[in-house]
N, C-alpha and C positions, 0 to 999 in steps of 0.2 A: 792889550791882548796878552793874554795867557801863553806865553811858552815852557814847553820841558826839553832837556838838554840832556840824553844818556853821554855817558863815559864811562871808561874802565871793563870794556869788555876787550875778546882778542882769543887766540888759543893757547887752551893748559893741558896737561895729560892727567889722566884720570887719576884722582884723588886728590889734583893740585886743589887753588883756590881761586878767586878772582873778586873784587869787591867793585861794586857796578854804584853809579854815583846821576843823580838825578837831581839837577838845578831847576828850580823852577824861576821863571822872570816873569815879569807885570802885574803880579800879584804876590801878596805875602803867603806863605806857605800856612802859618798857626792851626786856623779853622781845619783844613783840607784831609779828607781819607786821601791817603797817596795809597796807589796798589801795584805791585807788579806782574806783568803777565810775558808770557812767551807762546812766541808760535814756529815751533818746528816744520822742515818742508813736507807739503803732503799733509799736515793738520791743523788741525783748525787752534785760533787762539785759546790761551787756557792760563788761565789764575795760576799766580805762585805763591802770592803774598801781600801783605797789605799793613799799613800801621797809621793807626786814629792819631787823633790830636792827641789824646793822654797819652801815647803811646803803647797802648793797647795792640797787640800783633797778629795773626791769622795766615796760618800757613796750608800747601795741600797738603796731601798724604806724603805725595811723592817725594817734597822737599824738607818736611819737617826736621827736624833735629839736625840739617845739613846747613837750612838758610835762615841766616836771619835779619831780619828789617831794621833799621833807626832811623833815626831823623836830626835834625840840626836848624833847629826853626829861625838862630840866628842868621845861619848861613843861607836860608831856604832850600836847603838843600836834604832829598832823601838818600838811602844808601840799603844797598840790598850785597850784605856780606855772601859766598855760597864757599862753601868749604866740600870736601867728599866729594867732588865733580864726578859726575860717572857721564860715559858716551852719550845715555840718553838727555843729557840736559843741554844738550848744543839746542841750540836756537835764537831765533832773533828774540830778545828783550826789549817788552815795551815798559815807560812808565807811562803813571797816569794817573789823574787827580778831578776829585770832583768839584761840583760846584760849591758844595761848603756847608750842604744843609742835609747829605744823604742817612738812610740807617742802616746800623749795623749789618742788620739783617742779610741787606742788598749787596755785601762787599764780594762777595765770589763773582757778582755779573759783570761783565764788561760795561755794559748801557749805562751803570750805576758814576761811572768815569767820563766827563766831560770836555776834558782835555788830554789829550797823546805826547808824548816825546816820538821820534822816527824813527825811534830801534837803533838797539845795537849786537852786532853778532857776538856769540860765544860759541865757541867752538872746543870742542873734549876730546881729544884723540891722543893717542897715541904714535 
């Protein structure tokens, strides 16, 4: 069975940083799009970022230039760095990985991810 394991969230004040850390277990990580998403309260989930097997990366609008994806295929482990935190990016963070075979195309959808981590909160305040 596929598990993912967030860590490294918590509260920073706006502009701090936080680096959000995503292990995956009973499966090797290599093949997999790993994506990450968040869902604030009152909204629906929504795409943040996402990084291929070549490490090829894919960001929203909202976080570009702020957040950025890697990977550590020995460790199985992802990593979603966020720098420039501003208020609006409190939310639960989810990771998530697909089955091994998806296209690029598909990486902004949720459905396109077949496996969850159970979130982890960040929180931006001052």
């Amino acid at each position: 069975q596929v598990q993912l394991v967030e860590s490294g969230g918590g509260q920073v004040q706006p502009g701090g940083s936080l680096r959000l850390s995503c292990e995956i277990s009973g499966h090797t990580l290599p093949n997999r799009l790993m994506g990450w998403f968040r869902q604030a309260p009152g909204r629906e989930r929504e795409f943040v970022a996402c990084i291929r097997r070549d490490r090829a990366t894919s960001y929203s609008d909202s976080v570009k230039g702020r957040f950025a994806a890697s990977r550590d295929n020995a460790k199985n482990t992802v990593y979603l760095q966020m720098d420039t935190l501003k208020p609006e990016d409190t939310a639960v963070y989810y990771c998530a990985a697909d089955a091994g075979s998806s296209i690029w195309s598909a990486r902004y959808d949720a459905s396109t991810y077949k496996f969850w981590g159970q979130g982890i909160q960040v929180t931006v305040s001052s």
